[in-house]
C-alpha positions as CSV (number, residue, x, y, z in Angstrom):
1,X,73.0,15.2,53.1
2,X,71.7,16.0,49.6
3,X,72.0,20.0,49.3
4,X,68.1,21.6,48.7
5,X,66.7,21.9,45.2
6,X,66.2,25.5,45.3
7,X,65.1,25.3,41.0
8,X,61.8,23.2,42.5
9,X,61.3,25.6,45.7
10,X,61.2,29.0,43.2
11,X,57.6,29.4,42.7
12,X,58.2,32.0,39.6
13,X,60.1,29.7,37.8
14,X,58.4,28.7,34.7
15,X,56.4,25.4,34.5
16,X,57.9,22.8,32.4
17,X,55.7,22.0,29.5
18,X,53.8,18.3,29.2
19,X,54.9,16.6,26.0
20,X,53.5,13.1,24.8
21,X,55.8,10.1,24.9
22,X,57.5,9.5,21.7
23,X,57.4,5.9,20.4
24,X,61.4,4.9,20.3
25,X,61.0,2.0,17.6
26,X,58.1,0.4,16.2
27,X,56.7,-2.8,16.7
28,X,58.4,-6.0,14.1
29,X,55.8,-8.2,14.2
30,X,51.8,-7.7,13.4
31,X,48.7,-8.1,15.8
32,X,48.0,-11.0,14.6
33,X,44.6,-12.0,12.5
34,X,42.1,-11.6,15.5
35,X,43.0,-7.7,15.4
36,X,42.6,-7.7,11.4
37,X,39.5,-9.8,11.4
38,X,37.7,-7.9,13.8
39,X,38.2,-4.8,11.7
40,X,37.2,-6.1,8.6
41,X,34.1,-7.5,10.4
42,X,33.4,-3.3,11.3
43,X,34.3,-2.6,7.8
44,X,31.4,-4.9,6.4
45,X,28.9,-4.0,9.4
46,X,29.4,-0.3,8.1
47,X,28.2,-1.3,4.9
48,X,24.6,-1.7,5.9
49,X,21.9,-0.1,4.7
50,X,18.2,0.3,6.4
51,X,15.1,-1.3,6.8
52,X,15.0,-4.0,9.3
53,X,17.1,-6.5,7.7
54,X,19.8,-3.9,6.9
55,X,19.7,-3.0,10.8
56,X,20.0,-7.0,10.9
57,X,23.0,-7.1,8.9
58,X,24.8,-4.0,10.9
59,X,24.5,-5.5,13.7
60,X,25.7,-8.9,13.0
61,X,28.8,-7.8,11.8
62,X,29.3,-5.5,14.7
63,X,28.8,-8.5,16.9
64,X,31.2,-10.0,15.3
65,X,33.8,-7.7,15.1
66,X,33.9,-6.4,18.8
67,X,33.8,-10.1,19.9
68,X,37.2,-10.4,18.1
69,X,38.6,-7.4,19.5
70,X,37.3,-8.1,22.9
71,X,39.6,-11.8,22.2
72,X,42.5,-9.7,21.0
73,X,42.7,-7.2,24.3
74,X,42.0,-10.0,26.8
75,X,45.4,-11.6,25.2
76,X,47.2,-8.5,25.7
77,X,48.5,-7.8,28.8
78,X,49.1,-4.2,29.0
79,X,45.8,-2.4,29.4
80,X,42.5,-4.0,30.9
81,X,40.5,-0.6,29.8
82,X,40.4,-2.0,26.2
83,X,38.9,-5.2,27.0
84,X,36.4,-3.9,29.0
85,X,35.1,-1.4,26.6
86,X,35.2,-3.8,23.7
87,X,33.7,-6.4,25.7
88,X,30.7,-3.6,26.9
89,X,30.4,-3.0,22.8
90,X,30.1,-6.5,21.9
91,X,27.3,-7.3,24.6
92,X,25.2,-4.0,23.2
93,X,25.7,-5.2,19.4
94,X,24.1,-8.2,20.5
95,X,21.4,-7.4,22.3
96,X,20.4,-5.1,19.4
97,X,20.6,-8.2,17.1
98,X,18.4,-10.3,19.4
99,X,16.4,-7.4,19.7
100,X,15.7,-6.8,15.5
101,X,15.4,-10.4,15.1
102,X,12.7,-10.5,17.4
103,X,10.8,-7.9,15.3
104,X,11.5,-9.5,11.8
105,X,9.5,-12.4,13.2
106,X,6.7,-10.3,14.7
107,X,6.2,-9.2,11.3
108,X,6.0,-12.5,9.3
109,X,3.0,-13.1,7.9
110,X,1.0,-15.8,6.3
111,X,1.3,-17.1,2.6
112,X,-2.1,-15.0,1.3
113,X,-1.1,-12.0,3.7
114,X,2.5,-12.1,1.9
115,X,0.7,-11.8,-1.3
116,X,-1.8,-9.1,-0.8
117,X,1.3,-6.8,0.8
118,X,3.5,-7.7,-2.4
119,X,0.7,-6.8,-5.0
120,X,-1.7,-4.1,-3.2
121,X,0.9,-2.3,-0.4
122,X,4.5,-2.7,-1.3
123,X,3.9,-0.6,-4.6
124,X,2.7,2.7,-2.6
125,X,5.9,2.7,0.1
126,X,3.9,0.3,3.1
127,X,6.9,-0.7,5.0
128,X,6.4,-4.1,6.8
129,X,6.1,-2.7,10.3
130,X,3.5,-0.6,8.9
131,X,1.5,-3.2,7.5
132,X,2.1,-5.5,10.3
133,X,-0.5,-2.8,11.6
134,X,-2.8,-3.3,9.1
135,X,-3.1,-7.0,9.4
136,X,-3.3,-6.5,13.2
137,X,-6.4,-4.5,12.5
138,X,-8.3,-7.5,11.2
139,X,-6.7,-9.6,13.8
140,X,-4.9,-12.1,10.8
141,X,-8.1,-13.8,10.1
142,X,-9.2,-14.6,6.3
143,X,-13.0,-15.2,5.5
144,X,-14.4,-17.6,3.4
145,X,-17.1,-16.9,1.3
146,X,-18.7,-20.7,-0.5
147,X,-20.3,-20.8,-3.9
148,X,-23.3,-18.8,-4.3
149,X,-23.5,-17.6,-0.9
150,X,-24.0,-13.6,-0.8
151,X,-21.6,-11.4,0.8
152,X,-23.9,-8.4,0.2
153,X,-27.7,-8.2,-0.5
154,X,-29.4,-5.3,-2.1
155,X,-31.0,-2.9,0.1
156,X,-30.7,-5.3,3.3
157,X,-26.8,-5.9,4.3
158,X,-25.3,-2.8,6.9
159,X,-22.0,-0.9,5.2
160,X,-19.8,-1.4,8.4
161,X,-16.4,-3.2,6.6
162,X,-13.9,-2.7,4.2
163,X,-12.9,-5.9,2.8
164,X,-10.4,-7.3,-0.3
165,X,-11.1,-10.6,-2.3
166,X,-8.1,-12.9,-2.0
167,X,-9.2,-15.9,-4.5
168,X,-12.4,-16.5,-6.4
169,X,-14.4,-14.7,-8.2
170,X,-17.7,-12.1,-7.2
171,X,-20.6,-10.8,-9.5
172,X,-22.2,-8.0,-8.4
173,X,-25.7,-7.3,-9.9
174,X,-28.6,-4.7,-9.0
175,X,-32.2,-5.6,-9.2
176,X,-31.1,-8.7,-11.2
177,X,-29.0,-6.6,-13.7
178,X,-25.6,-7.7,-14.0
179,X,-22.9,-4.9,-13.7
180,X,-19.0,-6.2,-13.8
181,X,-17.4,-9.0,-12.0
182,X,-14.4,-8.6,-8.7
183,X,-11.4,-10.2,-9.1
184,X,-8.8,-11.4,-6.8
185,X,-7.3,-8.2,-4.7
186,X,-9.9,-5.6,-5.3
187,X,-11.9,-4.7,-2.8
188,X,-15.2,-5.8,-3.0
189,X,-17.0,-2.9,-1.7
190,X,-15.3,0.3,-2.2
191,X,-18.2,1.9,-3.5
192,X,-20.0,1.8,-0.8
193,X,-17.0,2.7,1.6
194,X,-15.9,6.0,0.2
195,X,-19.6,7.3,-0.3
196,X,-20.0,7.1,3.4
197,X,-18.7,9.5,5.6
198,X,-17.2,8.0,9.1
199,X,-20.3,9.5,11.0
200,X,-22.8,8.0,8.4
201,X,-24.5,4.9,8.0
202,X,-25.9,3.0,4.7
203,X,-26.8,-0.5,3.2
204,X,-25.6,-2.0,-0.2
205,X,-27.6,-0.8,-3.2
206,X,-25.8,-4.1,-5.5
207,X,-25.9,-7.9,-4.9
208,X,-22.4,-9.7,-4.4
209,X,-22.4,-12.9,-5.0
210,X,-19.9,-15.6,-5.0
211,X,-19.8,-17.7,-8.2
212,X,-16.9,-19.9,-6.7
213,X,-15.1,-20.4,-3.0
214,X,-13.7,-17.1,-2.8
215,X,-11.3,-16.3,0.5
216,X,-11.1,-12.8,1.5
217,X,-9.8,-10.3,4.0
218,X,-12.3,-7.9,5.8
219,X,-11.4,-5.2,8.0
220,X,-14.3,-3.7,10.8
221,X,-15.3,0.2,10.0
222,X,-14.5,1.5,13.5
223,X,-11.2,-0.5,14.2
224,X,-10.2,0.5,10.7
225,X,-11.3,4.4,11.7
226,X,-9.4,4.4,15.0
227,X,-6.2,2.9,13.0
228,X,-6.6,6.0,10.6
229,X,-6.5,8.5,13.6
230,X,-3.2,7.0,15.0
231,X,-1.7,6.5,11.6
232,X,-2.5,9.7,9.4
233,X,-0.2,8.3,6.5
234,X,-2.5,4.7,6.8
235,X,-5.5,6.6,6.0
236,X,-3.9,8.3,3.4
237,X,-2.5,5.1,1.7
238,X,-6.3,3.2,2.1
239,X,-7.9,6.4,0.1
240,X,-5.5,6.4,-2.7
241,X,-6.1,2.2,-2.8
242,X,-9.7,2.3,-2.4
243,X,-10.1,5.6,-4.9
244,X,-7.9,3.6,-7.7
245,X,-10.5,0.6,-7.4
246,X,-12.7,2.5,-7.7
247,X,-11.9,4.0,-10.9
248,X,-10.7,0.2,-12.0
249,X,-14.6,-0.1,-11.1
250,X,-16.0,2.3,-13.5
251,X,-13.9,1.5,-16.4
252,X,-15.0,-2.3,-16.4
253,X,-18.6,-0.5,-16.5
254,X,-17.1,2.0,-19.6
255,X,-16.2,-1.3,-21.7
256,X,-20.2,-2.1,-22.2
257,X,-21.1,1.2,-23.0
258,X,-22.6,1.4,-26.6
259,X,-25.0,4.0,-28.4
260,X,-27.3,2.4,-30.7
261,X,-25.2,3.0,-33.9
262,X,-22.6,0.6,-32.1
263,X,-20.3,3.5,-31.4
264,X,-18.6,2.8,-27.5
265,X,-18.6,6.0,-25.6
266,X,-17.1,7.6,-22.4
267,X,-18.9,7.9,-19.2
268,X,-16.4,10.5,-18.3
269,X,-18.1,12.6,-20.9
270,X,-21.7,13.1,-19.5
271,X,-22.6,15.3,-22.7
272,X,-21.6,12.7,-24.8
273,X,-23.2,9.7,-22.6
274,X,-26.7,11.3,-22.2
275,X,-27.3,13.5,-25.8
276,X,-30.1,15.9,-25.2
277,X,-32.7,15.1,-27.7
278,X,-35.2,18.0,-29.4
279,X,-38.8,17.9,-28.7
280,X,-39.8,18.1,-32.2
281,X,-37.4,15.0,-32.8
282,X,-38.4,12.9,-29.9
283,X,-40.8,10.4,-32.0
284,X,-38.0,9.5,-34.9
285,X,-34.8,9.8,-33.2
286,X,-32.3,7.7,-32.9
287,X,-29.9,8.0,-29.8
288,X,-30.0,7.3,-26.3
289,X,-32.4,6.9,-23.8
290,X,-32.1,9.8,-21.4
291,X,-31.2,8.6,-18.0
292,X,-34.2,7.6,-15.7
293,X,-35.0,9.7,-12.6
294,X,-33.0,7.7,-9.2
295,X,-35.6,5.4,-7.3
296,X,-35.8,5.5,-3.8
297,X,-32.9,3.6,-2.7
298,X,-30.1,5.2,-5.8
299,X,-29.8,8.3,-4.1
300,X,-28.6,6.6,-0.5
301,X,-25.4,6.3,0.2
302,X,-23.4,2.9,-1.5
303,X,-24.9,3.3,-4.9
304,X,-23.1,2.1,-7.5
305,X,-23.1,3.4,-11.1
306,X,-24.5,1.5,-14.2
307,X,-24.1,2.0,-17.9
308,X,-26.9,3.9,-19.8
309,X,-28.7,1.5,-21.9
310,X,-28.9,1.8,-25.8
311,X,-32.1,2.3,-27.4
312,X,-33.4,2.3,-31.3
313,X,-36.0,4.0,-33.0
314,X,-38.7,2.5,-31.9
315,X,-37.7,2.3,-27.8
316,X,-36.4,-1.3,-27.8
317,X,-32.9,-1.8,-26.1
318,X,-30.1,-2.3,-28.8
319,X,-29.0,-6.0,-29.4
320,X,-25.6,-6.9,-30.6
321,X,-24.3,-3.7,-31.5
322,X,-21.6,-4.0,-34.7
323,X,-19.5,-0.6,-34.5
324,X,-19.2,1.2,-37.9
325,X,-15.7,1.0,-40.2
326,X,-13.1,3.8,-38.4
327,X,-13.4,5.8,-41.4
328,X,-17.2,6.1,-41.6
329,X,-18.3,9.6,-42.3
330,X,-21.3,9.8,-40.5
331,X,-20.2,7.9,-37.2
332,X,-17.4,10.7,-37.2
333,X,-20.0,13.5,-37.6
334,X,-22.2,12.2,-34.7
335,X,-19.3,12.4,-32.6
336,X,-18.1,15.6,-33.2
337,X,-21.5,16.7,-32.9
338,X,-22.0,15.1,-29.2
339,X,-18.7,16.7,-27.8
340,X,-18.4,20.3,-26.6
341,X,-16.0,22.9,-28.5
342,X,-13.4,22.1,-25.6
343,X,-13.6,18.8,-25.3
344,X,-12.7,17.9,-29.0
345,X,-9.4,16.2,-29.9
346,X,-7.5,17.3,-33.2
């Protein structure tokens, strides 16, 4: 009969302390290359970066690299705790890469989509998802406009789109009058878009037409309104696009502006555009012809702004102006004479 252990029956003797189990001698041989290539699979998956294809790349190479761990536990036969977590990894890695490459093909887009993202919306910050939006909003379809044939008529067509030329080539006129041409991605009615308030309602005061087959995107007002209210930054990015066409707009018009000494002026001047002339010089004066009072339909919303047109002395438009020598005197004079105290340049 074994005598009692009286040390373990003494409840006041002091508990011996836990201490880890201390590795007697190392290992002599590696893990072998499944352990080493799974970790330099995590190593490049780290490396990542963001955006949908970086999330793409993560999460291949974390695929990867948990499948090769999950190989190296299941061939070692002291733990199954390490093969069931690596395995539970590698199944989450690659649902999340089925799960990104589903959305990198949600947001492929077509050929003339592609290029109106690459030269119109990549340049502000429009991420793809983001866009994707935007070309959901006109439901992906492209218009096609033939030769001749008028996307807006004067006084008649409803402002109730926002739309973007894609090819060809539109002239816009107003009562027969030809004011600048719209190229390929610039929207062919911003104009009329930004005078209108989302409450409002107003028809084109220009003619567009076509003078080839021109292809363009056009996006409904209200769908494009309730897009705005769920996306605050969408409607931010379309009034920053839609303000720098317009200003694109206005200096095409700049360009034909001339007095009737030849001299090209700025419409961002208006005392230098529209001179005020003295009564007593009225008759003899050279100079521009005062602006005439707005007609019935130039004060509606959509109006578009035209150059002032030179006259001579005798009330006749100018014809083939021929600007003055830089140094002329008197051209230099006239101009100094035109600009307010502020607005003059050393």
């Amino acid at each position: 009969m074994d005598p009692p252990d009286f040390e373990s029956l003494n409840l006041t003797a002091q508990p011996t302390p836990f201490t880890y189990p201390v590795c007697e001698r190392w290992r002599d041989g590696s893990e072998g290359s499944v352990f080493h290539l799974a970790h330099i699979f995590l190593i490049l998956g780290f490396m990542g970066g963001s955006g949908l294809y970086g999330l793409l790349y993560l999460f291949t190479f974390l695929t990867l690299g948990f499948f090769c761990s999950t190989i190296w536990s299941w061939s070692d036969p002291c733990t199954t705790d390490t093969f069931l977590w690596t395995f539970a990894l590698f199944g989450a890695c690659l649902g999340q890469t089925l799960h990104v490459s589903y959305r990198l093909r949600s947001v492929t887009f077509e050929k003339e989509f592609e290029e109106l993202y690459n030269f119109m919306f990549k340049k502000v910050g429009v991420s793809l998802t983001q866009y994707g939006k935007i070309v959901a909003c006109c439901e992906r379809e492209v218009q096609t406009l033939e030769r001749d044939h008028c996307f807006a008529v004067e006084g008649k067509t409803a402002i109730d789109k926002l739309s973007v030329l894609l090819t060809g080539r539109i002239r816009v006129t107003v009562n027969g009058e030809f004011l600048h041409h719209i190229y390929p991605f610039q929207f062919l009615d911003s104009p009329e878009w930004d005078s209108l308030r989302p409450s409002e309602e107003g028809i084109f005061q220009v003619t567009l037409r076509a003078e080839n087959r021109c292809r363009y995107v056009t996006w409904r007002r209200k769908k494009l309104y309730l897009l705005f209210a769920k996306h605050r930054y969408l409607a931010k990015i379309f009034a920053l696009v839609v303000r720098n066409d317009i200003a694109d707009k206005l200096y095409s018009l700049n360009d034909k502006a001339f007095d009737s000494s030849g001299y090209r002026y700025d419409l961002r001047l208006p005392t230098f555009c529209y001179p005020p002339i003295p009564p007593a010089d009225q008759d003899g004066a050279e100079g521009l012809q005062p602006p005439p009072p707005p007609s019935a339909g130039q004060d509606k919303p959509g109006a578009r702004l035209r150059p002032p047109t030179p006259v001579t002395d005798r009330g006749k438009p100018a014809t083939q102006p021929h600007p003055p020598a830089p140094d002329s005197e008197q051209g230099g004079v006239e101009v100094l004479l035109q600009v307010p105290e502020h607005e003059r340049t050393a």
